[in-house]
ROGU-204091 format. One record per residue (C-alpha): x, y, z. Coordinates in steps of 0.02 Angstrom, whole numbers, padded with zeros to 5 digits, always signed. Each point is the difference from the previous one (the first is absolute). Layout:
XYZ
...
END
This chain:
+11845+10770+08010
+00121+00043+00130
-00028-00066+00164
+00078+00086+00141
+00002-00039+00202
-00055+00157+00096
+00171+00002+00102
+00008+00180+00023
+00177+00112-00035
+00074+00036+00147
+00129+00146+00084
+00142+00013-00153
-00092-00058-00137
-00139+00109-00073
-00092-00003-00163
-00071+00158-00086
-00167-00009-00134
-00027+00139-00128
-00159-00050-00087
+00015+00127-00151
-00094+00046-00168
+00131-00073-00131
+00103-00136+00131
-00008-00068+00159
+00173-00035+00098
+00016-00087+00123
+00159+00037+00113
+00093-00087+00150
+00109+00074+00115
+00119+00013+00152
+00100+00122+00096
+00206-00020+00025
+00074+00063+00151
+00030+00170-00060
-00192+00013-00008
+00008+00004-00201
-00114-00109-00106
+00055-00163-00106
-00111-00058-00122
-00003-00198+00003
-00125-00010-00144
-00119+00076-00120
-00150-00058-00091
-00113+00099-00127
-00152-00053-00120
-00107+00105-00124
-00151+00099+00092
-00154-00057-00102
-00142+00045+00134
+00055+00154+00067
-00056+00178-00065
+00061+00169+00052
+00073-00080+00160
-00180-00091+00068
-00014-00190-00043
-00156-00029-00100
+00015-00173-00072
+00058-00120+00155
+00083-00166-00105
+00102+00091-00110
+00074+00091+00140
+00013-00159+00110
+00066-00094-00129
+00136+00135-00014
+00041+00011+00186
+00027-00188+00015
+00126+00032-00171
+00086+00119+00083
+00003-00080+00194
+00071-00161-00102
+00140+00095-00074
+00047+00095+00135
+00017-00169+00123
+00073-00101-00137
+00123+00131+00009
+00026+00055+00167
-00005-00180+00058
-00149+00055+00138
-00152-00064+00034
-00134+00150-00011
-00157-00004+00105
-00033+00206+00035
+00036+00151-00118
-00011+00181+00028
-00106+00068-00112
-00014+00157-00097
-00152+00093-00020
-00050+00156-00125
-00131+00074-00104
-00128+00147-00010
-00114-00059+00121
+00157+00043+00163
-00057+00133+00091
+00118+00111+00136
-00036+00099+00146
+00062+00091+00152
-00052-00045+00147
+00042+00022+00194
-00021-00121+00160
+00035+00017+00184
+00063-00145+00134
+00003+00050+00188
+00113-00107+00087
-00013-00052+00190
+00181+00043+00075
+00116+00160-00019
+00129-00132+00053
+00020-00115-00146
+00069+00067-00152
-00114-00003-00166
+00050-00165-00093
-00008-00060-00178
-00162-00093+00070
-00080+00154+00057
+00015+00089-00196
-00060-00179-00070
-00166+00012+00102
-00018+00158-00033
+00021-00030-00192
-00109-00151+00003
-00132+00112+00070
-00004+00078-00169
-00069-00156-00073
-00146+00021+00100
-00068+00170-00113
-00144-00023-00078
+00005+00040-00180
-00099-00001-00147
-00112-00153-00073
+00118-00122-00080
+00151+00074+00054
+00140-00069+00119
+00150+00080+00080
+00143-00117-00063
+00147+00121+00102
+00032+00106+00136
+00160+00114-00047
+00063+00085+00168
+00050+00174-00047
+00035+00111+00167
-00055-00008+00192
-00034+00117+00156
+00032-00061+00149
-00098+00112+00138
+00053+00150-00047
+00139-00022-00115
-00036-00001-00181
+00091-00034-00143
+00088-00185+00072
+00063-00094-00126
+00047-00139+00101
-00088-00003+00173
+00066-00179+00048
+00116+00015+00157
-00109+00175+00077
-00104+00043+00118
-00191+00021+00006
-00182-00017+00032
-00083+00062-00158
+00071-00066-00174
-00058+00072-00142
+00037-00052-00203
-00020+00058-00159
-00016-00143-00129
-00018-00021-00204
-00150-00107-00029
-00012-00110-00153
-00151-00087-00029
-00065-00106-00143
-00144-00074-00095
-00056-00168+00114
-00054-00080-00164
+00205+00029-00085
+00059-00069+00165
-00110-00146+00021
+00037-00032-00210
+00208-00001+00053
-00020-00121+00149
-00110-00117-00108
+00133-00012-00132
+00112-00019+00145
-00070-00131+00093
-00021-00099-00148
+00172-00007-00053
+00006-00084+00188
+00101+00150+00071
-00050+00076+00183
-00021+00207-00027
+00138+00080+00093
-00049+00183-00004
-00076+00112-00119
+00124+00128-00057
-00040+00147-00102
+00115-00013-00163
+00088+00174-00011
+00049-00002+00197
+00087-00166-00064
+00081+00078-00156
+00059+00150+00129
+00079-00104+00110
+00089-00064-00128
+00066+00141-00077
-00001+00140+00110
+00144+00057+00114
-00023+00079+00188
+00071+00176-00055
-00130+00013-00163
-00136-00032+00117
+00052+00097+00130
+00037+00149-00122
-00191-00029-00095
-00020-00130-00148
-00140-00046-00113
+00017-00199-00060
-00090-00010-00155
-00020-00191-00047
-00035-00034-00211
-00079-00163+00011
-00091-00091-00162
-00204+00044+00077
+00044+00127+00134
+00111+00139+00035
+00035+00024+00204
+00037+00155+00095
+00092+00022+00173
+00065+00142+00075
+00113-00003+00160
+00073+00160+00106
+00082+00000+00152
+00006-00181-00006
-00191-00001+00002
-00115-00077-00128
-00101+00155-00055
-00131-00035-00150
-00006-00177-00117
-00104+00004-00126
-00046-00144-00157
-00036+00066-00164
-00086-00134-00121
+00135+00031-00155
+00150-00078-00035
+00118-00082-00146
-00154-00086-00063
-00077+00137-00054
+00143+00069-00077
+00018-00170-00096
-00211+00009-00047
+00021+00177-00093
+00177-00067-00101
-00101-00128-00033
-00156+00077-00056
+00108+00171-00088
+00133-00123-00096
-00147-00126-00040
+00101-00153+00050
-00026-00150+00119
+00001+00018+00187
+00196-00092+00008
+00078+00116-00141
-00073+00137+00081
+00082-00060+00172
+00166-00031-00087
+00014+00163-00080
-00049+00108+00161
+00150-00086+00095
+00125-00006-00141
-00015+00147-00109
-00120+00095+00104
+00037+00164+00100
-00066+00134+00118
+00038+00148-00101
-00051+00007-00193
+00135+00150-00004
+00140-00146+00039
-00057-00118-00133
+00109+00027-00197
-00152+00051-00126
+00060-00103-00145
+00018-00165+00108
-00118-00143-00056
-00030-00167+00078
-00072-00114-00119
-00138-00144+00092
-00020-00167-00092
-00185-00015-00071
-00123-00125+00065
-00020-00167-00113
+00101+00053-00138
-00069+00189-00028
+00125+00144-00024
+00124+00065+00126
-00052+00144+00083
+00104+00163+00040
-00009+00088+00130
+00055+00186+00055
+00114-00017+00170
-00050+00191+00034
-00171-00064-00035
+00007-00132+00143
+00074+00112+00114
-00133+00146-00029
-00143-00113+00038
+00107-00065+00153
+00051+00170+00064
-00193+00057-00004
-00059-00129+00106
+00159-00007+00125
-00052+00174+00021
-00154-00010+00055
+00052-00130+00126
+00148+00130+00092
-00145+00142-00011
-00096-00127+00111
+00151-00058+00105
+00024+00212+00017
-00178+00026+00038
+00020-00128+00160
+00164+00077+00026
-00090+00210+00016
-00140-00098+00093
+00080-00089+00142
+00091+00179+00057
+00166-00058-00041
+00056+00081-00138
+00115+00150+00055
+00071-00129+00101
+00067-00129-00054
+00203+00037-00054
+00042-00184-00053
-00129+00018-00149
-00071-00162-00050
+00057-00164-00027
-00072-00128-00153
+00024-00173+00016
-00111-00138-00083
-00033-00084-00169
-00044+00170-00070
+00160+00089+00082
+00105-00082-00149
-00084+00110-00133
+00146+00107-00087
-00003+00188+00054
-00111-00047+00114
+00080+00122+00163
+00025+00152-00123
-00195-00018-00028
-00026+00005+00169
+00111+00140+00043
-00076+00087-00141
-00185-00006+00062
+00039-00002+00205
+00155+00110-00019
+00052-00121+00134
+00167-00104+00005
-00019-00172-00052
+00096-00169-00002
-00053-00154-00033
-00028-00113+00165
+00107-00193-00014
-00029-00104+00145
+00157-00044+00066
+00005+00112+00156
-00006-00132+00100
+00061-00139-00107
+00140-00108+00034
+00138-00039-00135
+00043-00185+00015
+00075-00107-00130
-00150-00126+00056
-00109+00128-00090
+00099+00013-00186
-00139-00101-00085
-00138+00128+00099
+00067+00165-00068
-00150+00055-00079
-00077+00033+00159
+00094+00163-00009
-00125+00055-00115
-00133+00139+00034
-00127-00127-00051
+00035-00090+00153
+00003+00131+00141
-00179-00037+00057
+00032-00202+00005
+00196+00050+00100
-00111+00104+00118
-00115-00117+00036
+00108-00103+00073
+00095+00154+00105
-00185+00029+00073
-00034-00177+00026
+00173+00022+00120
-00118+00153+00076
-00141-00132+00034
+00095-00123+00074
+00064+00152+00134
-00165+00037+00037
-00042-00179+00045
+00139+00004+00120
-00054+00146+00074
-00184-00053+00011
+00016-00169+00059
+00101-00026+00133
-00134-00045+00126
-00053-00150-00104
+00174-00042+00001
+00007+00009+00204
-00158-00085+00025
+00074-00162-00110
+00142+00007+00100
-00120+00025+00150
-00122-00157-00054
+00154-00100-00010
+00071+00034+00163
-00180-00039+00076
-00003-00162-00142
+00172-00057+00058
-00048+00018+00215
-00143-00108-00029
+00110-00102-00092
+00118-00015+00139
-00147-00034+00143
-00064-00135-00111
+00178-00093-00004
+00033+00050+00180
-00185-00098+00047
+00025-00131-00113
+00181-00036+00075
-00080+00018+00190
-00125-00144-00051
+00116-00090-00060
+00103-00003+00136
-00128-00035+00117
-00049-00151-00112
+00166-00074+00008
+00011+00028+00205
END
């Protein structure tokens, strides 16, 4: 088993976990001096013991996060001792919510500390039985009488007011992830809900400015966020993904689970309409029985009725968060499932929305360090890539929240280093008087 020191990753260096249904990656990162990401190394394993996004056996999947923390050092050439992780599944809840901080001068302007107490308020709600907010997601302020602020940092003002995007989660699939955590012998990081990850890896400032739905096709879950005005509006998890798509080739063709896979992501497509009716792909049979044929239009029917069902959902949470007449940049795909031929027409078809499919190299850096790393271009990869941009988020936030600690150190050792100095001054007195 892999042994590891719990030295944790500091300032540059940031490493990004996306526990998911069919792999777990693990990813690390750093940022250049043009602020753009370079991957130093990348590490994935099979997901055994997670289902529709929740871990429900706990060695399997720590078996597989050591696998892929292993890979990704051996590769990166850095010692990992915390991880971002991702977080998803049916049980994620979201609300609105709003909080107020009165502050004690008219003189001082309202700081980035003054916003971060008033979102850490938030995590003082009480909510349901079981339940625990996991993030608070800022989305506009007042500030005495002015509504509407964006950004209040720098103004003027008793009364602030906010309006924030809760997310909260099931205490049990929380506790579950830091166990498997933990065990691998990594410190937790933060807690970061997986499609806020995949959009900040794939997303652009003017597409959420101008209204965007992020639709992320995982294997167990399919994940929903919509941004306008550069706001995070609605999110939304909905328990259906490639897997199932996979589970009804399976069960309509009458092959194994693997063939089944193979022929979705080789042969299979979106629209049935696209697919030539005469084309046949022929399976070998199990232990010497017959070949079997199969119908490509076939194997895209049954995978057009079920991707259907899963936009009519994605739509549903799009007419339900408000949203729809506005958002112009349409939708973005990205994910596993986002590779699925004709899979933007489909969507267009059913939203009547523009689509494109969402690759996470927004903020990517091109170096000739990462040639052997391309694959992280790959929709697959946006949530692991935006883990690691939100783990740069964290490590902001701990800036901004402790710099007190920072001055008492600096204070302690002052005091440390004046009793220091007394001591040697007393001890050099004595001895001088000694020597008289």
């Amino acid at each position: 088993l892999l042994q590891m020191t719990k030295a944790k990753i500091g300032g540059e260096i940031v490493v990004g976990l996306d526990i998911g249904t069919t792999k777990i990656v693990a990813m690390v990162g750093r940022k250049n001096e043009h602020g753009k990401l370079e991957i130093l190394g990348m590490g994935k394993a099979p997901s055994a013991g997670v289902t529709r996004g929740v871990v429900t056996h706990i060695t399997p999947t720590v078996d597989a996060i050591r696998t892929a923390i292993t890979k990704a050092q051996d590769q990166s050439k850095v010692e990992i001792g915390e991880a971002n992780v991702g977080i998803a599944g049916q049980h994620i809840r979201s609300i609105q919510h709003g909080g107020v901080l009165m502050r004690k001068s008219l003189e001082d302007e309202i700081s980035e500390k003054d916003i971060e107490d008033l979102k850490q308020d938030m995590y003082k709600l009480v909510m349901l039985p079981g339940e625990e907010i996991i993030d608070v997601l800022p989305q506009d302020f007042s500030v005495d009488n002015e509504r509407g602020v964006l950004d209040p940092v720098g103004m003027s003002g008793l009364r602030l007011e906010g309006n924030f995007h809760i997310i909260t989660a099931q205490v049990a699939a929380i506790n579950n992830i830091t166990r498997c955590v933990e065990r691998a012998q990594l410190e937790l990081m933060g807690l970061t809900l997986e499609p806020l990850a995949s959009s900040e890896a794939v997303l652009n400032e003017e597409e959420k400015e101008a209204g965007v739905v992020l639709v992320d096709i995982g294997g167990g879950t399919t994940d929903v966020a919509i941004f306008q005005e550069n706001i995070i509006r609605h999110t939304a998890v909905i328990p259906f993904g490639g897997n199932v798509i996979t589970e009804d080739v399976k069960e309509g063709c009458a092959i194994i689970r693997k063939q089944a896979e193979l022929l979705k992501v080789k042969f299979g497509s979106a629209l049935a309409s696209e697919s030539q009716e005469n084309e046949i792909v022929v399976i070998p049979g199990l232990s010497g029985r017959q070949p079997k044929e199969i119908s490509v239009r076939n194997l895209s029917n049954i995978i057009q009725a079920r991707m259907e069902e899963i936009i009519e959902q994605v739509y549903y949470e799009i007419k339900n968060s408000g949203y729809e007449n506005r958002l112009i940049a349409g939708i973005v795909v990205t994910g596993g499932g986002s590779q699925l031929k004709h899979i933007t027409q489909l969507f267009e078809f059913i939203t009547g929305m523009d689509t494109r499919i969402g690759y996470p190299t927004e903020h990517l850096a091109h170096t000739s360090e990462n040639k052997d790393l391309d694959e992280i271009t790959s929709p697959m990869y946006s949530t692991s890539v935006g883990l690691v941009l939100k783990g740069f988020d964290e490590l902001a936030r701990r800036r901004i929240t402790q710099p007190d600690l920072k001055q008492k150190e600096v204070k302690q050792e002052k005091k440390g280093s004046k009793i220091f100095d007394k001591i040697l001054r007393f001890s050099s007195q004595a001895l001088d008087e000694g020597l008289n």
